[in-house]
C-alpha positions in Angstrom: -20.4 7.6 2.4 -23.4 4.8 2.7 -24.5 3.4 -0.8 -27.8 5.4 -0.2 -26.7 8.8 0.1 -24.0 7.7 -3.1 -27.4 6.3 -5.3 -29.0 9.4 -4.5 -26.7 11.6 -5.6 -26.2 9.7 -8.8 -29.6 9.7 -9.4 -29.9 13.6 -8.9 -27.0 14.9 -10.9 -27.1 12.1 -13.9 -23.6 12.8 -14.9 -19.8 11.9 -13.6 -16.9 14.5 -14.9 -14.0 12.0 -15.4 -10.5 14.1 -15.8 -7.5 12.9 -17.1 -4.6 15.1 -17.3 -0.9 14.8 -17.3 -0.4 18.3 -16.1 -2.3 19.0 -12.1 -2.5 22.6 -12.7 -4.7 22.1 -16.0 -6.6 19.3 -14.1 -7.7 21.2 -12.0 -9.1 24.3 -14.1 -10.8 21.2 -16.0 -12.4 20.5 -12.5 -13.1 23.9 -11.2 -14.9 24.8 -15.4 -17.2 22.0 -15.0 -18.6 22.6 -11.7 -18.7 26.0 -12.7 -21.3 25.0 -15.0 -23.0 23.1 -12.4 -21.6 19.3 -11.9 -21.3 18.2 -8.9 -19.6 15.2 -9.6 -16.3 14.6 -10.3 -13.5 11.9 -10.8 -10.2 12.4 -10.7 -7.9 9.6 -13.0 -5.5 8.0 -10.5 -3.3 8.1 -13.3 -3.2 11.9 -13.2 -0.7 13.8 -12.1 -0.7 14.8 -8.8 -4.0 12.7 -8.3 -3.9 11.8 -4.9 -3.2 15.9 -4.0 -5.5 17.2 -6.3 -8.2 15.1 -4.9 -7.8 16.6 -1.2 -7.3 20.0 -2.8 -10.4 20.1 -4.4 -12.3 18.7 -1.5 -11.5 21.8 0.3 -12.1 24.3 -2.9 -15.5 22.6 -4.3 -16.8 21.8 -1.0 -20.5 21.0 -3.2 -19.3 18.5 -4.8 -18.4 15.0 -4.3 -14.6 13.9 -5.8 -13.7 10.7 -6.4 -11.2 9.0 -8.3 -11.0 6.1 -11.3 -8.3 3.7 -12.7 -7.4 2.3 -10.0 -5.8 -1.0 -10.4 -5.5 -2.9 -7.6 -5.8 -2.6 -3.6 -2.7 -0.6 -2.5 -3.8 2.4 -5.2 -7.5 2.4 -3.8 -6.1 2.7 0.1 -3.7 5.2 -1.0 -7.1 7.2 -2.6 -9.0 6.6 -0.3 -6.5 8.0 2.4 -6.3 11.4 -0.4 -10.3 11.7 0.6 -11.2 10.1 -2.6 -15.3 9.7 -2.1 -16.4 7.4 -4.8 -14.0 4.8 -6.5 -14.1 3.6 -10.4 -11.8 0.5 -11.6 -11.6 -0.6 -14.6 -12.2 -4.1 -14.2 -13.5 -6.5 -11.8 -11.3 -7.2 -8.5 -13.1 -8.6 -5.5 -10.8 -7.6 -3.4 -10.7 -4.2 -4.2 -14.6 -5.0 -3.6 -13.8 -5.7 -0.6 -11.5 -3.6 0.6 -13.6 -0.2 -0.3 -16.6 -1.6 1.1 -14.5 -2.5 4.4 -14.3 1.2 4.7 -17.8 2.2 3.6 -16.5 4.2 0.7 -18.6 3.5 -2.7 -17.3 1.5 -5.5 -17.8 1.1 -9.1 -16.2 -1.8 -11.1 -16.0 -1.3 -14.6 -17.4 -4.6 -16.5 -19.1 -5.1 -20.0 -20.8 -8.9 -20.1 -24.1 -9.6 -17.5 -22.0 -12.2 -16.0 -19.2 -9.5 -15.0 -21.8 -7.0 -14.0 -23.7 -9.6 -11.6 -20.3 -10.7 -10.2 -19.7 -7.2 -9.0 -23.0 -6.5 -7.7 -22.6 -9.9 -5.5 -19.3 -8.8 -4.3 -21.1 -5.6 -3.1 -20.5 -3.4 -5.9 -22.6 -0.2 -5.1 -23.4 0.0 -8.9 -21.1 -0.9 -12.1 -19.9 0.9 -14.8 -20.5 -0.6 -18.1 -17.1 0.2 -20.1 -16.6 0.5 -23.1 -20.4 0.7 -23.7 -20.1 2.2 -27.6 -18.2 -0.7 -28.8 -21.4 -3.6 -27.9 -24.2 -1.1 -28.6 -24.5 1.4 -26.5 -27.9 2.5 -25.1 -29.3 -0.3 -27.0 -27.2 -2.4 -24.8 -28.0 -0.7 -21.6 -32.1 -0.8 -23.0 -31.0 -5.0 -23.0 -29.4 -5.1 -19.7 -32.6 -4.0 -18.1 -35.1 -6.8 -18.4 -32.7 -9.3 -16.0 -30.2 -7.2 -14.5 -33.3 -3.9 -13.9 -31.7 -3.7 -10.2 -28.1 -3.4 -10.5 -27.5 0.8 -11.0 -25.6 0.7 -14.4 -23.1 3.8 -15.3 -21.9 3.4 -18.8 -18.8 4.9 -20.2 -16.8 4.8 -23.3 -18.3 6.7 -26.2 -21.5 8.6 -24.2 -21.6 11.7 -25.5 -23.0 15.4 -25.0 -25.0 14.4 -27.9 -26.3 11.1 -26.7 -25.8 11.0 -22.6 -29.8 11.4 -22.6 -30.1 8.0 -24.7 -28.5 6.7 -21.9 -30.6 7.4 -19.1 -33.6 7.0 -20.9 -32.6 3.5 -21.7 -32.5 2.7 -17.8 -29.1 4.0 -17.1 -28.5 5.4 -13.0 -25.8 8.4 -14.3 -23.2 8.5 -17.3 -19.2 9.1 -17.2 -17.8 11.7 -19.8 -14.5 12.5 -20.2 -13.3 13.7 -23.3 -16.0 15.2 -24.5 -16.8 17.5 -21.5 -12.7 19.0 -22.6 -12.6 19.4 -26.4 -9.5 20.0 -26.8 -9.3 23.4 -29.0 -11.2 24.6 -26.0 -8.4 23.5 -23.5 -5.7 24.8 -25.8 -7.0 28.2 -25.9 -7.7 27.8 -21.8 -11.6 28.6 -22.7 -13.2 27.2 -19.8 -16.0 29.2 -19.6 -17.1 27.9 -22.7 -16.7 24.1 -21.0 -18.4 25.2 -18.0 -21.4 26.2 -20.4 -21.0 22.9 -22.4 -21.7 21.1 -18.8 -24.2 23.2 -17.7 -26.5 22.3 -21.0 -25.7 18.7 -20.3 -26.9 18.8 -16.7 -29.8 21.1 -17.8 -30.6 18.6 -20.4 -30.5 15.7 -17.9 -32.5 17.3 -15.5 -35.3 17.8 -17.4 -35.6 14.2 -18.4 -36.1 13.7 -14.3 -38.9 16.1 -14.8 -41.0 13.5 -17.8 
């Protein structure tokens, strides 16, 4: 998938559904709730279980949306997605070969990085936009609201304490889209397998996203 169609679609939807499960049954009803509620894009933790087959499953069953997959670690884990039909690829850290190597194969990547130094050594190495992880802990939209004056060109998605509460903050401050995890699945809600309720929790959120493309 060219960077251009990826930016687009980041800058339509405003939102990444990141699932981490241990169980691939309940990772996928996590999947299939929140594009129930209308997001279209979704990453799949390589350190799920059954990643790699969930990914390829849920290409066939959510043919609208676009799956990817995140904590990946190094090259041999990002082939091995990538072979799964994994569309869009998170790490957690900077690794130019991993740069590399995903954009050897035209498949967008996202490097997870916190200082301007990190996030302009990814965008050098071809990084189709950077993830900005763990924003909470150095400010959060404030810090993305900083990052914009010098680094205004590089697409920025944070994660790591955005919120349904705050995701708006976010991209108001000059953010491209925002990673939840968490607190797309509260967990009382998994528990009690009420994913209708979660669908509805994602549809607000994308609702509430969309509008601020509108202002």
């Amino acid at each position: 998938m060219p960077n251009q169609v990826w930016l687009s679609q980041l800058q339509k939807h405003r939102a990444i559904a990141v699932i981490r499960a241990s169980k691939m049954k309940l990772a996928q009803q996590m999947a299939m709730s929140v594009a129930a509620g209308g997001m279209q894009l979704i990453e799949i933790t390589w350190n799920s279980d059954g990643a790699g087959e969930l990914i390829s499953q849920l290409r066939a069953e959510l043919p609208g949306c676009l799956i990817g997959t995140g904590t990946l670690f190094n090259v041999q884990q990002l082939q091995d997605a990538i072979a799964c039909g994994a569309q869009f690829l998170f790490t957690p850290h900077v690794d130019i070969a991993m740069i590399q190597a995903a954009v050897a194969q035209d498949v967008p990547i996202i490097p997870g990085a916190l200082t301007p130094t990190e996030i302009v050594t990814a965008w050098h190495h071809g990084a189709s936009c950077v993830k900005v992880f763990p924003v909470q802990a150095v400010g959060g939209a404030n810090y993305i609201k900083s990052l914009q004056g010098p680094l205004g060109d590089i697409p920025l998605i944070p994660t790591g304490g955005v919120t349904l509460e705050n995701a708006h903050q976010f991209i108001q401050a000059g953010a491209i889209a925002v990673g939840l995890s968490g607190q797309l699945f509260p967990q009382g809600l998994v528990t009690q397998g009420n994913w209708q309720a979660i669908a509805w929790q994602a549809n607000q959120l994308i609702q509430e996203l969309n509008n601020l493309q509108i202002k």
